[in-house]
N, C-alpha and C positions, 0 to 999 in steps of 0.2 A: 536158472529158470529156462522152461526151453520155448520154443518160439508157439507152440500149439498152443499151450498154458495163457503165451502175453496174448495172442488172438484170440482165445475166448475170454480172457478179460476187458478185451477191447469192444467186444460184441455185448456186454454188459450197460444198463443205460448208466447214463452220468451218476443217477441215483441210488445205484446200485454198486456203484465203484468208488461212492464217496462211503459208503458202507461197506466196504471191502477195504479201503484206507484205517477207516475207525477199528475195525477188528482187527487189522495187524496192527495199527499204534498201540493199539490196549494188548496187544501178545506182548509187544516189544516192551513196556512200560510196566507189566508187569512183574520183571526181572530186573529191575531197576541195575542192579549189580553187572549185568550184562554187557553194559553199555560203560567202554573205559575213555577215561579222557585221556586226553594227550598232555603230558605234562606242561605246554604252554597255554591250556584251557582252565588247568588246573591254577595257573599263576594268574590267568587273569579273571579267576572266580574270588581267589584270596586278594586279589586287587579293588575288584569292587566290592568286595563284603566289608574292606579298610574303608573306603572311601563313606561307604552306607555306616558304619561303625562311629566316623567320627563326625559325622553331620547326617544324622538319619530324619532331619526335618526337609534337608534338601528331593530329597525322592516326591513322587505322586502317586496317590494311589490310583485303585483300577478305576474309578470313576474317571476321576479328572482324567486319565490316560483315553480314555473309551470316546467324553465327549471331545479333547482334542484329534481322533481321528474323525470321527465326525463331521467335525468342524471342515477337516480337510478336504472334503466331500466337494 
C-alpha cells in the first residue's frame, strides 16, 4: 500500500472509512477459502467444537451474550 493511497484514506470522514472497512471485510469474506489457518487455530476450533459437542447446554446464545455486554456498560 503506498503512502498517497493511506493519506487519502485518512482524509476520508470516519463515515466513510467505516464503509471502506465493510467493503474490504466483505471482499475478504467473500473468498472464504482464502483465509488459511494455522494449524494451532485449527486445533483449538476442534477444541472447542469438543467442548460445545459434549455439553452444548453450557454455551449462550446471542441474546444473553448481547444483554450481558450491555450490562457492562
Amino acid at each position: 500500500m503506498t503512502t498517497q493511497l493511506i493519506e487519502q484514506i485518512l482524509q476520508l470522514s470516519i463515515s466513510e472509512r467505516l464503509e471502506l472497512i465493510e467493503n474490504i471485510w466483505n471482499s475478504i469474506t467473500d473468498i472464504p477459502d482464502a483465509i488459511e489457518l494455522t494449524e494451532k487455530q485449527k486445533q483449538e476450533l476442534d477444541y472447542r467444537l469438543e467442548l460445545y459437542e459434549q455439553n452444548s447446554a453450557r454455551g449462550s446464545n446471542w441474546e444473553e451474550v448481547k444483554q450481558r455486554i450491555k450490562n457492562r456498560k
